[in-house]
Structures are given as structure tokens and as C-alpha cells.
C-alpha positions as CSV (number, residue, x, y, z in Angstrom):
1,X,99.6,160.2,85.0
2,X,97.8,156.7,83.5
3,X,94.0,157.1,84.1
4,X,91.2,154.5,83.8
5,X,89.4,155.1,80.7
6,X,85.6,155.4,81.7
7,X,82.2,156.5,79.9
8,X,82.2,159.1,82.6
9,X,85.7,160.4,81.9
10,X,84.7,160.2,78.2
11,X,81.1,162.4,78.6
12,X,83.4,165.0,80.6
13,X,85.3,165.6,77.6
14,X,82.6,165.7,75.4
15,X,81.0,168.3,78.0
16,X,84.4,170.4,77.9
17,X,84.3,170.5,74.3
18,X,81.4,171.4,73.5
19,X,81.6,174.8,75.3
20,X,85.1,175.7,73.6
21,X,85.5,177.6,70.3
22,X,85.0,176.0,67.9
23,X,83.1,173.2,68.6
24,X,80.5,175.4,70.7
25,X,78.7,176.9,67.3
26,X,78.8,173.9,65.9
27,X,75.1,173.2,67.0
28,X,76.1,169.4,68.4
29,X,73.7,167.3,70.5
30,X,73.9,167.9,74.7
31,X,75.9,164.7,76.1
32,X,72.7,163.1,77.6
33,X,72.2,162.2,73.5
34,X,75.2,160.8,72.9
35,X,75.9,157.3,74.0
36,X,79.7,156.9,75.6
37,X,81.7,153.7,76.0
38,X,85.1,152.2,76.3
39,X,86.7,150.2,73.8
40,X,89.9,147.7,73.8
41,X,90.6,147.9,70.6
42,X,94.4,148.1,70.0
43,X,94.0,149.2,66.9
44,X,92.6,152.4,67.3
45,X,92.6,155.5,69.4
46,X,88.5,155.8,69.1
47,X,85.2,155.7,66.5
48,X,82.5,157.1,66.3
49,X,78.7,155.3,65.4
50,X,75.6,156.5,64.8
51,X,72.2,156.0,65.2
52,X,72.2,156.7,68.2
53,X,75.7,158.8,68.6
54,X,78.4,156.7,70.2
55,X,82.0,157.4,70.9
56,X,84.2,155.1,72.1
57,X,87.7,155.5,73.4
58,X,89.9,152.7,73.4
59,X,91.4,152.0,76.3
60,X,94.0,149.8,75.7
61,X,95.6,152.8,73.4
62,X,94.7,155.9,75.2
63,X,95.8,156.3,79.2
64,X,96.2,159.8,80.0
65,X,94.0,162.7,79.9
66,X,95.3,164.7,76.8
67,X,94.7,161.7,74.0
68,X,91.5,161.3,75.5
69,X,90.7,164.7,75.0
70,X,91.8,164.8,71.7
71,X,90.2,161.4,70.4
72,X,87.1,162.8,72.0
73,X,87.6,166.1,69.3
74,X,88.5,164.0,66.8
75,X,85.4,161.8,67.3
76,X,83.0,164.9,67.4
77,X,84.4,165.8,63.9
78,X,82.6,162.6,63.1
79,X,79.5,162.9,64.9
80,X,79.1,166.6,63.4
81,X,79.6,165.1,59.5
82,X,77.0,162.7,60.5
83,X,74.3,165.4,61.5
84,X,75.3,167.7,58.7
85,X,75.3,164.9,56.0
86,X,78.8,165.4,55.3
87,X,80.4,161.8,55.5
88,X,81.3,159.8,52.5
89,X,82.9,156.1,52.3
90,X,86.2,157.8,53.2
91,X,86.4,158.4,56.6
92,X,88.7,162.1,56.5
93,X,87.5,163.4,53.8
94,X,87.9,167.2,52.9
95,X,84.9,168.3,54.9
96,X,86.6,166.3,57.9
97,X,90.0,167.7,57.1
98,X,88.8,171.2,56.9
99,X,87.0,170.9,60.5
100,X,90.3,169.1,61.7
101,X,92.3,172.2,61.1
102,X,90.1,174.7,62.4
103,X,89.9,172.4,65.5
104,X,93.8,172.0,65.5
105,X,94.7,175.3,65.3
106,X,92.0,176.4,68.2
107,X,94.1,173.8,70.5
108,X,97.1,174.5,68.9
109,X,97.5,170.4,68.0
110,X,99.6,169.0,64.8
111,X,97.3,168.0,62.4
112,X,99.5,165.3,61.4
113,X,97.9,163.1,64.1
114,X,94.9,164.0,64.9
């Protein structure tokens, strides 16, 4: 079922997430710090910003629950590089990868797309 993409819908994830294995040890900020917003971007599923924390989910790509969901995981990959210092020019690097598969295999998701 198509739902409207909304900051709302967007922190609810983020709240899910952060109480599942493994994102809950991951020491992440509550949602109230984070910053949450829709994007229309047809390019792209989501992002992630900094300073403050944003994620963004596009709408215009993601309409159903589960890709929000996992754009939301993906994006909080992200946010955790950023408060551990772990980012680099490229985007998915090996620190990113290695969270990615732990993350994956937790939800049982193909890493190939996420």
C-alpha cells in the first residue's frame, strides 16, 4: 500500500530502529536531535546531512513502508560515520560497508541494494 512520505513517518522509523539490534548499541542521538524531512529528489532513495543531523527521504522514489524503513537504516549508517569520525570523500566506504552487512544480515536484506 503507497503511503505519504512525512517527517513524522520518517522519525517513526528512526524511533523503531534505534531500539532493534544492531542499531540500539550503536550509542545514536534520541530523534528529538535529529532533524527529519522529505525530499523530491528522483534521483535518490535518501541522504543524510550534518550539522545538525538530517535525513531526508525522497518521496518521489520511496512510497511504501519497507523502502522507507530501509533508507531510514541506511541513512543512520551515515549519521553513525559522522559521530564516530568514520566518513571519507567516498560515501560507502569500508567502515560503511562493514556496518551495512551487520545491519543486513540483522533484517535479513540483500546487501546489494541497500
Amino acid at each position: 500500500m503507497a503511503i505519504l512520505v512525512t517527517p513524522e513517518i520518517i522519525r517513526a522509523a528512526y524511533d523503531m530502529l534505534v531500539l532493534i539490534p544492531p542499531f540500539n548499541t550503536w550509542g545514536l542521538p534520541p530523534s528529538s536531535e535529529v532533524k527529519f524531512d522529505v525530499s523530491k529528489s528522483r534521483a535518490i532513495y535518501g541522504d543524510y546531512r550534518s550539522a545538525p543531523h538530517l535525513i531526508r527521504v525522497s518521496a518521489t522514489t520511496v512510497g511504501t513502508i519497507e523502502p522507507v524503513i530501509r533508507t531510514v537504516a541506511h541513512e543512520i549508517i551515515h549519521l553513525k560515520q559522522n559521530i564516530d569520525g568514520t566518513e571519507t570523500r567516498a560515501m560507502h566506504n569500508k567502515v560503511f560497508k562493514t556496518l551495512a552487512a551487520d545491519v543486513c544480515r540483522a533484517f535479513t536484506w540483500d546487501e546489494k541494494g541497500f
